[in-house]
PyMOL commands that place a pseudoatom at each C-alpha (Angstrom):
pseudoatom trace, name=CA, resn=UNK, resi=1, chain=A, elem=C, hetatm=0, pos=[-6.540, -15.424, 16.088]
pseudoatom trace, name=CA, resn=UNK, resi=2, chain=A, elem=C, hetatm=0, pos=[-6.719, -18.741, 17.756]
pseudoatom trace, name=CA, resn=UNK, resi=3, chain=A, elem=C, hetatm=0, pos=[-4.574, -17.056, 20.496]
pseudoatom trace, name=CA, resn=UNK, resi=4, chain=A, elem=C, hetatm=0, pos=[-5.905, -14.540, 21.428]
pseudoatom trace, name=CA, resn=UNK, resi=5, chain=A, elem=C, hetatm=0, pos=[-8.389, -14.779, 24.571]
pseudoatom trace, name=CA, resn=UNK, resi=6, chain=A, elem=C, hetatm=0, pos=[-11.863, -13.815, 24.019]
pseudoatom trace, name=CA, resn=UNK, resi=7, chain=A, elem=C, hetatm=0, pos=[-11.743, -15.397, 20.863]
pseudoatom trace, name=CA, resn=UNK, resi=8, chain=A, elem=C, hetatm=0, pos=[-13.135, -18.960, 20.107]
pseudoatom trace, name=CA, resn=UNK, resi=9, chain=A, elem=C, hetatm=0, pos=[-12.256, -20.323, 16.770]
pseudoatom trace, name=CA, resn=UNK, resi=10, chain=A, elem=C, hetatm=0, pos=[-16.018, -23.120, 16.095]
pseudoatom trace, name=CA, resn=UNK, resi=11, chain=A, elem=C, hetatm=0, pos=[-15.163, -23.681, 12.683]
pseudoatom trace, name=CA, resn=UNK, resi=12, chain=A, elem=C, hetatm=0, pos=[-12.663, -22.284, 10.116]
pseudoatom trace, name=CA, resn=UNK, resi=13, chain=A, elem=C, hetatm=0, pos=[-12.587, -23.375, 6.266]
pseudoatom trace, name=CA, resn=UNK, resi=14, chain=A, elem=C, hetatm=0, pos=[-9.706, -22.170, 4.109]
pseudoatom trace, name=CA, resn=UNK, resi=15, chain=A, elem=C, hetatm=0, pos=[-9.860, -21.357, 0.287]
pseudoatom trace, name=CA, resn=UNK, resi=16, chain=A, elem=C, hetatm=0, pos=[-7.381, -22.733, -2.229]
pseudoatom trace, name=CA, resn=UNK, resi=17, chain=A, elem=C, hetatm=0, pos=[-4.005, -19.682, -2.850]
pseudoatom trace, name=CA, resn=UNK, resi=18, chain=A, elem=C, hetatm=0, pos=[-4.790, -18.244, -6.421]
pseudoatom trace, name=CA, resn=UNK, resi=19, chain=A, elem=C, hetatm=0, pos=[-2.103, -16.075, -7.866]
pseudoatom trace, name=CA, resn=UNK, resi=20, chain=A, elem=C, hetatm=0, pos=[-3.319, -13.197, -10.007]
pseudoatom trace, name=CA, resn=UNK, resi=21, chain=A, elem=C, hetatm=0, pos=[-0.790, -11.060, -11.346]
pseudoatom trace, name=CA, resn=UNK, resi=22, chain=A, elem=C, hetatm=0, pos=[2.058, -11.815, -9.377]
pseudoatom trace, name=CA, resn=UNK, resi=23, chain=A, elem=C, hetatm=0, pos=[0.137, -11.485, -6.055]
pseudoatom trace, name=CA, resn=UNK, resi=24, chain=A, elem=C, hetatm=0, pos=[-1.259, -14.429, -4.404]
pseudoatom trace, name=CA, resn=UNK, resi=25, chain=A, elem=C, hetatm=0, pos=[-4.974, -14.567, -2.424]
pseudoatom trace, name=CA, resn=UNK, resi=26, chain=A, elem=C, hetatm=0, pos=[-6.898, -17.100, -0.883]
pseudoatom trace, name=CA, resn=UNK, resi=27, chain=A, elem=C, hetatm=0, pos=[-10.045, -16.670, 1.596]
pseudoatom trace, name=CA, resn=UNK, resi=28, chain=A, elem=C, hetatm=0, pos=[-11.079, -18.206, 5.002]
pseudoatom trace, name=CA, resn=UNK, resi=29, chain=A, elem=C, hetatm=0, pos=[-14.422, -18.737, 6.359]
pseudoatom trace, name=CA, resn=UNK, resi=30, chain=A, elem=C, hetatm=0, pos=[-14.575, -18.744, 10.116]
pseudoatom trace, name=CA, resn=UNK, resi=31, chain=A, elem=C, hetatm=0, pos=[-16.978, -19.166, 12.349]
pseudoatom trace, name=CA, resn=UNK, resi=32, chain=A, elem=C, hetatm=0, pos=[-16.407, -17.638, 16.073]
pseudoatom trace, name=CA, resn=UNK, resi=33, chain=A, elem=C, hetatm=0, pos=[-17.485, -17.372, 19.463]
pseudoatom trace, name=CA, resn=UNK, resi=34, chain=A, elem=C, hetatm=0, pos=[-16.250, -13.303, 20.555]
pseudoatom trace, name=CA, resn=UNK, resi=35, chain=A, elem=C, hetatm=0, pos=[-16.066, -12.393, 24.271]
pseudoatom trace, name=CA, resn=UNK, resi=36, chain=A, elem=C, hetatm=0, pos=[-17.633, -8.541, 23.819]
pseudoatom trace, name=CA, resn=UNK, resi=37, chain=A, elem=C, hetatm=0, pos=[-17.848, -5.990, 21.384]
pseudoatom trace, name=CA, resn=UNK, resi=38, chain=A, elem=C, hetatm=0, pos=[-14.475, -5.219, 21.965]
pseudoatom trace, name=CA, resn=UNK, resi=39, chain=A, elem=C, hetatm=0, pos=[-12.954, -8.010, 21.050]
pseudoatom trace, name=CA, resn=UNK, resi=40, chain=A, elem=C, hetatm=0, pos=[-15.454, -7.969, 17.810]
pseudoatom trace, name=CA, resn=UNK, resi=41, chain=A, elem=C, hetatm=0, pos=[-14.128, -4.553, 16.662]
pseudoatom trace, name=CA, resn=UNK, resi=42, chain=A, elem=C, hetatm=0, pos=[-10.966, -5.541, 17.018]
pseudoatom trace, name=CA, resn=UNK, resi=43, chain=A, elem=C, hetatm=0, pos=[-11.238, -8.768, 14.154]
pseudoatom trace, name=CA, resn=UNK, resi=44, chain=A, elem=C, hetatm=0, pos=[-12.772, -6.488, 11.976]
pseudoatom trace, name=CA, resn=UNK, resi=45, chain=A, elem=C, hetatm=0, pos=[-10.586, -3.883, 12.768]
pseudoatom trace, name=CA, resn=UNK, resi=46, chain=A, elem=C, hetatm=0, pos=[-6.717, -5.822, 12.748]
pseudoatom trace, name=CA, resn=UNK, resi=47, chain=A, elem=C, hetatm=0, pos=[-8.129, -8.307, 9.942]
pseudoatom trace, name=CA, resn=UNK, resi=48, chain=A, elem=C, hetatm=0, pos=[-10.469, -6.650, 7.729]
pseudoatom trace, name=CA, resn=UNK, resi=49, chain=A, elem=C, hetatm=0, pos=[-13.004, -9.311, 6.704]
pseudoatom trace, name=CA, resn=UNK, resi=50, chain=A, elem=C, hetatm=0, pos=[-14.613, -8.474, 3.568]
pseudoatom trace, name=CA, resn=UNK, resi=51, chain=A, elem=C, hetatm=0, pos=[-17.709, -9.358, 5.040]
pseudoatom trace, name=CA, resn=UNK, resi=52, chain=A, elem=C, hetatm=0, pos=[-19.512, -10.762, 8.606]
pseudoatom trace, name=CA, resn=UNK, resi=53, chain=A, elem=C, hetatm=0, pos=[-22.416, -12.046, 9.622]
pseudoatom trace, name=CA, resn=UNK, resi=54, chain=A, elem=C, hetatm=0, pos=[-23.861, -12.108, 13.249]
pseudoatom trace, name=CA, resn=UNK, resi=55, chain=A, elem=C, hetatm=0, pos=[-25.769, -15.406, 14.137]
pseudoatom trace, name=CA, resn=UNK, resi=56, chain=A, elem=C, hetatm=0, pos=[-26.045, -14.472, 17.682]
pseudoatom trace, name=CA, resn=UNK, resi=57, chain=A, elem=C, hetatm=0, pos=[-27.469, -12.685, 19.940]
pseudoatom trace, name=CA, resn=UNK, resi=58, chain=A, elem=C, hetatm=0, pos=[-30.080, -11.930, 17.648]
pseudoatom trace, name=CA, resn=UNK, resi=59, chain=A, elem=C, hetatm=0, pos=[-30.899, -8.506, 19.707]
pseudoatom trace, name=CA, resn=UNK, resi=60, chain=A, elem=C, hetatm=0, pos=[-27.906, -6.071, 21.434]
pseudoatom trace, name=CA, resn=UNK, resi=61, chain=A, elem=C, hetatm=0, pos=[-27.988, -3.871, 24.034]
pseudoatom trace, name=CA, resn=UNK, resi=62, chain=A, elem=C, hetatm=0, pos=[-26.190, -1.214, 26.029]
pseudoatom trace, name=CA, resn=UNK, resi=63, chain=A, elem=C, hetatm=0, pos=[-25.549, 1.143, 28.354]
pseudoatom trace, name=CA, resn=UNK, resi=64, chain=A, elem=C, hetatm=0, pos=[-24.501, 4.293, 27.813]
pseudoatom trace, name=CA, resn=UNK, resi=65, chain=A, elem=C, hetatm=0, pos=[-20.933, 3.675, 29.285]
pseudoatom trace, name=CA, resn=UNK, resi=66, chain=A, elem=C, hetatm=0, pos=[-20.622, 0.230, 26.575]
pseudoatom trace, name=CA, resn=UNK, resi=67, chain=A, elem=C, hetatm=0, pos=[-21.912, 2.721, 23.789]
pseudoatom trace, name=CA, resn=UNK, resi=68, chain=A, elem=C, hetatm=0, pos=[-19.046, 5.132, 24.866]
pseudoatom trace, name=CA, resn=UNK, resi=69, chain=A, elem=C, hetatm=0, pos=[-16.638, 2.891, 25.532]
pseudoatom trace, name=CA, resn=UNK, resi=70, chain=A, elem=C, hetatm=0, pos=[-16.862, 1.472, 22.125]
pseudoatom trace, name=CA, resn=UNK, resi=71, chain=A, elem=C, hetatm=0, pos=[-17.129, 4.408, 20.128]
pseudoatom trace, name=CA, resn=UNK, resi=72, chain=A, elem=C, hetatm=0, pos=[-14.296, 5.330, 21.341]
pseudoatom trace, name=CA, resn=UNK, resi=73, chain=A, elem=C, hetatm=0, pos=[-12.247, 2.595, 20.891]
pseudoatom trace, name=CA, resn=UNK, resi=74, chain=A, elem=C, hetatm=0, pos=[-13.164, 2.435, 17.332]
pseudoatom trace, name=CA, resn=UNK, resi=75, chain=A, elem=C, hetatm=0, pos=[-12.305, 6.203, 17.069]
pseudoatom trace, name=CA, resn=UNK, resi=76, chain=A, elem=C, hetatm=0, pos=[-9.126, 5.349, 18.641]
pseudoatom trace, name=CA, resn=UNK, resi=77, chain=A, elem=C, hetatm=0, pos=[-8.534, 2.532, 16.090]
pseudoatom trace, name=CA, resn=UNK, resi=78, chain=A, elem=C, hetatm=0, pos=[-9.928, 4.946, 13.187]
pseudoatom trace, name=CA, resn=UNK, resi=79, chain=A, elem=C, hetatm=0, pos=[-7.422, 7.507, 14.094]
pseudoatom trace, name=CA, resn=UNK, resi=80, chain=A, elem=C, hetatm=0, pos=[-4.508, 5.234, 14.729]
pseudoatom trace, name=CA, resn=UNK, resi=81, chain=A, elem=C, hetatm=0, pos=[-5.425, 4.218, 10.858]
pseudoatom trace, name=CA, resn=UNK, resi=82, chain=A, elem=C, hetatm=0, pos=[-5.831, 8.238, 9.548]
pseudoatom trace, name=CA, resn=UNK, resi=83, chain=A, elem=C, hetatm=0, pos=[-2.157, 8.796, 11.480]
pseudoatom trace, name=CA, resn=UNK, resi=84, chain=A, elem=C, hetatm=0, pos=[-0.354, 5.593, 9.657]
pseudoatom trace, name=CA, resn=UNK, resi=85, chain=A, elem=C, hetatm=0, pos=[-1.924, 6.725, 6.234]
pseudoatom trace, name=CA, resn=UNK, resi=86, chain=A, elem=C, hetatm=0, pos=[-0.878, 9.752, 6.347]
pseudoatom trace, name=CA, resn=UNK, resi=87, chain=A, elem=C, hetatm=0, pos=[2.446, 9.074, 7.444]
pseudoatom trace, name=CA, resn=UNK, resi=88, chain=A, elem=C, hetatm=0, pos=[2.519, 6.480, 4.552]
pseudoatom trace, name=CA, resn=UNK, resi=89, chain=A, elem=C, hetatm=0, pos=[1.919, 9.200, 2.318]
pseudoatom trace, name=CA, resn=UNK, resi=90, chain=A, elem=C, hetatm=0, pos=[4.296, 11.426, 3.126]
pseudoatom trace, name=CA, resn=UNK, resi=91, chain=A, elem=C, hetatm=0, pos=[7.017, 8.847, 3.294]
pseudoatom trace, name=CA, resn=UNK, resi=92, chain=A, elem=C, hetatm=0, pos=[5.546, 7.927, -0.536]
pseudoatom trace, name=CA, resn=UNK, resi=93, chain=A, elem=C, hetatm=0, pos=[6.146, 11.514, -1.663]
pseudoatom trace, name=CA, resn=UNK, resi=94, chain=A, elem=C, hetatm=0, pos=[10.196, 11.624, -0.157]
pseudoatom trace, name=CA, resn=UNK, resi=95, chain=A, elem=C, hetatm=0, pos=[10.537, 8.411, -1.868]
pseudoatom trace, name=CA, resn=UNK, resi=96, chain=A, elem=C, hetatm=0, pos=[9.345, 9.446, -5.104]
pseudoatom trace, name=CA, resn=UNK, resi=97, chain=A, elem=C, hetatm=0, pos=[10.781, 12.394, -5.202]
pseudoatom trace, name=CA, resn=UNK, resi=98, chain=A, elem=C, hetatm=0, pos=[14.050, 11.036, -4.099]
pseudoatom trace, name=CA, resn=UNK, resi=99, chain=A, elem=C, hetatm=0, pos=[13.944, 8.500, -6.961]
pseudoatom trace, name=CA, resn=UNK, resi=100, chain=A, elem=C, hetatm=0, pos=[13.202, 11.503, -9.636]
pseudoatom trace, name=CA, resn=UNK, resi=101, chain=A, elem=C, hetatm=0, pos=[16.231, 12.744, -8.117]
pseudoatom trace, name=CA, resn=UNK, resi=102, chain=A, elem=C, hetatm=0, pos=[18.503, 9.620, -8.496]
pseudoatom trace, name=CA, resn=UNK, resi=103, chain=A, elem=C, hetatm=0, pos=[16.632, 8.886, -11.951]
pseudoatom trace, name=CA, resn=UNK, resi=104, chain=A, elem=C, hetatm=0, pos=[17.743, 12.477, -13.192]
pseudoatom trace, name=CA, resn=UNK, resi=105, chain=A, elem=C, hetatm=0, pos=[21.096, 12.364, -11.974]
pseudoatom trace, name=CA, resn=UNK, resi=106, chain=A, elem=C, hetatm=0, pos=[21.607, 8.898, -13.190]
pseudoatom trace, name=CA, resn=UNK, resi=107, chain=A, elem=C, hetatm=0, pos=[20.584, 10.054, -16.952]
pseudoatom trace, name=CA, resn=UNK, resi=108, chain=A, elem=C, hetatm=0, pos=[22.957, 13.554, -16.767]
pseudoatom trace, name=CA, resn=UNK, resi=109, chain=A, elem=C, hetatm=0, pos=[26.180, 11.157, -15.510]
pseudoatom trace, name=CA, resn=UNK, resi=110, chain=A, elem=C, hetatm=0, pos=[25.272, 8.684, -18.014]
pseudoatom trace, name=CA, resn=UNK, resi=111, chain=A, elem=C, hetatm=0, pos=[25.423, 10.969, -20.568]
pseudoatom trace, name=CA, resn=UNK, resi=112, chain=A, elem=C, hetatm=0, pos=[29.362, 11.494, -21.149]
pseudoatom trace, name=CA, resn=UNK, resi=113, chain=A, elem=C, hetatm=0, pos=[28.640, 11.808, -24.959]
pseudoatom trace, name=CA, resn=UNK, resi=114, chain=A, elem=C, hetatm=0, pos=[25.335, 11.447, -27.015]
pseudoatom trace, name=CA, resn=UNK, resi=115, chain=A, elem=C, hetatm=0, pos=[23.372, 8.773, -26.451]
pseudoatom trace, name=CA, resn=UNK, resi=116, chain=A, elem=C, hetatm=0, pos=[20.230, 7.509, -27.600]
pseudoatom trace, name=CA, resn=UNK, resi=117, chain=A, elem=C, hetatm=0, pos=[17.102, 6.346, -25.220]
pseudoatom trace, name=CA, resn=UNK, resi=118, chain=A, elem=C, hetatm=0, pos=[17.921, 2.272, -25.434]
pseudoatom trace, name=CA, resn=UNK, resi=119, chain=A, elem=C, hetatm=0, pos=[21.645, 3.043, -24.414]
pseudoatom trace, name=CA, resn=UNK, resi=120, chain=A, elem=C, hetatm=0, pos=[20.768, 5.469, -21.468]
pseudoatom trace, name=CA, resn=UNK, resi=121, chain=A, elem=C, hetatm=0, pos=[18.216, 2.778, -20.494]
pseudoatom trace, name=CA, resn=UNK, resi=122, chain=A, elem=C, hetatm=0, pos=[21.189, 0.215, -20.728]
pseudoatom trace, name=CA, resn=UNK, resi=123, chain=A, elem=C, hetatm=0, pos=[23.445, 2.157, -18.509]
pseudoatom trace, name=CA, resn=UNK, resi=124, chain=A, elem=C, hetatm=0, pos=[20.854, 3.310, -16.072]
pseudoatom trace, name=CA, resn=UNK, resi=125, chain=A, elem=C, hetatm=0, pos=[19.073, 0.471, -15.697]
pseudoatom trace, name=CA, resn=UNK, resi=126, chain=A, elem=C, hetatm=0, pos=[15.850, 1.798, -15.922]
pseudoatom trace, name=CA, resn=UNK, resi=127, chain=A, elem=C, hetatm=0, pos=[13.347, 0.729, -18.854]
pseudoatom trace, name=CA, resn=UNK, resi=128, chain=A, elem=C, hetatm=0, pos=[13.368, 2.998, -21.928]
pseudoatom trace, name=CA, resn=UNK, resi=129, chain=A, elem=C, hetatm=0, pos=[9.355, 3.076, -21.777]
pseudoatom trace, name=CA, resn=UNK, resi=130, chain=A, elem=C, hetatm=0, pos=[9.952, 4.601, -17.921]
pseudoatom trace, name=CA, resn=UNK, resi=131, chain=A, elem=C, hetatm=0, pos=[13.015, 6.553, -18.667]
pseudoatom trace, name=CA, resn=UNK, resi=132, chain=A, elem=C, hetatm=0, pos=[11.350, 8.074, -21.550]
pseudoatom trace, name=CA, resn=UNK, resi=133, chain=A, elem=C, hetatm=0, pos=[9.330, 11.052, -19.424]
pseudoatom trace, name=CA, resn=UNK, resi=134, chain=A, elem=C, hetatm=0, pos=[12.487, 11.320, -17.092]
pseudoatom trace, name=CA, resn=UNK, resi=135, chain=A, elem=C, hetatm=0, pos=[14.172, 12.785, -20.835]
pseudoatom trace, name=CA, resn=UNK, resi=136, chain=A, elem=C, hetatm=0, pos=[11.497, 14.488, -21.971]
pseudoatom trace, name=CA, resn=UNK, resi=137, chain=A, elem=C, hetatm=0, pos=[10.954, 16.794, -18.459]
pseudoatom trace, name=CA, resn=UNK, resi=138, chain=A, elem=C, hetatm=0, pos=[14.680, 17.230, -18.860]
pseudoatom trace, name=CA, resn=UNK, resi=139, chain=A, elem=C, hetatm=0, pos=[14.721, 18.697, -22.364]
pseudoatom trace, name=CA, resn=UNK, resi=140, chain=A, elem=C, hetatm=0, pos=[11.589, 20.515, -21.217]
pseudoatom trace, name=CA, resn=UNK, resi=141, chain=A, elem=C, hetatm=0, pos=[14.030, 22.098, -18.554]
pseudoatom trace, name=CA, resn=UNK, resi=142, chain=A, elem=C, hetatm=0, pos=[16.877, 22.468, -20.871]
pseudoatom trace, name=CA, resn=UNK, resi=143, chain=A, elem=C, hetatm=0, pos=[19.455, 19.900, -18.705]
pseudoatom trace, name=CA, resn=UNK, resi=144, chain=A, elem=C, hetatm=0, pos=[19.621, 18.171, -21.842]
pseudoatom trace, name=CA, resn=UNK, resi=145, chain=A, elem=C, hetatm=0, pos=[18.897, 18.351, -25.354]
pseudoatom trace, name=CA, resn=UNK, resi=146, chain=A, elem=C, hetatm=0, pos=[18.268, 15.789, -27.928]
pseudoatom trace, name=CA, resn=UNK, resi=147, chain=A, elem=C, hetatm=0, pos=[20.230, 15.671, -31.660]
pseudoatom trace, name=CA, resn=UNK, resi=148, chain=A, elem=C, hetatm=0, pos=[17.961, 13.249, -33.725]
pseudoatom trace, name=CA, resn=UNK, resi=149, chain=A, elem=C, hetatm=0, pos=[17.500, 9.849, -31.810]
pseudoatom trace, name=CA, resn=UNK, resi=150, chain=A, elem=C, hetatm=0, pos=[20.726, 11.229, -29.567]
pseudoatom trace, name=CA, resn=UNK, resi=151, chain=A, elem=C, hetatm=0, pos=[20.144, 13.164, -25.840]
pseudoatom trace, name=CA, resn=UNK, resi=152, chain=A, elem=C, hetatm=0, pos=[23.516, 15.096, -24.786]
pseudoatom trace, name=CA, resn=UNK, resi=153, chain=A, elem=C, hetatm=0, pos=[23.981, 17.168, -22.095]
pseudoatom trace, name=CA, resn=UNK, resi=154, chain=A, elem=C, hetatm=0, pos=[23.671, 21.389, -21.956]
for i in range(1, 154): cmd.bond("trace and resi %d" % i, "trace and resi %d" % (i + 1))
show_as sticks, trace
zoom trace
């Protein structure tokens, strides 16, 4: 942030890294000096404070052209977001449905004979507690059946 022009670090403050879950956060408090609403929409835009506070000016004003301008570049940016999302998404859904596939196909080579949920889990390598709706769709569809505590293929 410091290098970007139109931006004027006055004072920054920096919160102690606390790891919750396997995921580390930490906060900063900065105070700055912004060339332009512009510039201001794009901080909150490309860092996403969790909060701001305006000390000065204590009144704003524009023209119609700086009201325009500005809506639209936050429309711009607000796309730009809706677009990445959604591509996100999609890419989410091919990957999830890709790993169902491997998942499934993983289970039905696995099974050369009759094996029970811990082995499969063993030679898959995925978890018995995850692996255990993966066997149950598949008896569901009838690409495997299940002999006591044993699944074997159709």
């Amino acid at each position: 942030m410091k290098k970007n022009k139109g931006i004027i670090v006055l004072h920054e403050e920096f919160g102690k890294p606390e790891e919750n879950n396997k995921l580390w956060s930490t906060f900063a408090e900065l105070e700055l000096l912004v060339e332009g609403i512009e510039k201001f929409v794009y901080i909150c835009v490309n860092f996403t404070p969790s909060s701001i506070e305006i000390l000065e000016p204590k009144e704003l004003t524009f023209t119609d052209k700086n009201m325009t301008d500005w809506l639209n570049e936050l429309l711009s940016l607000m796309h730009e977001i809706g677009m990445n999302y959604k591509e996100t998404k999609i890419n989410n859904e091919l990957y999830l449905k890709s790993m169902n596939a491997l998942v499934r196909n993983c289970v039905l080579l696995a099974l050369e004979k009759p094996l029970a949920a811990r082995d499969l889990s063993k030679k898959t390598g995925v978890d018995e507690k995850t692996l255990t709706p993966f066997l149950e769709a598949m008896e569901k569809e009838k690409r495997i059946h299940k002999q006591g505590a044993l699944y074997a293929k159709k």
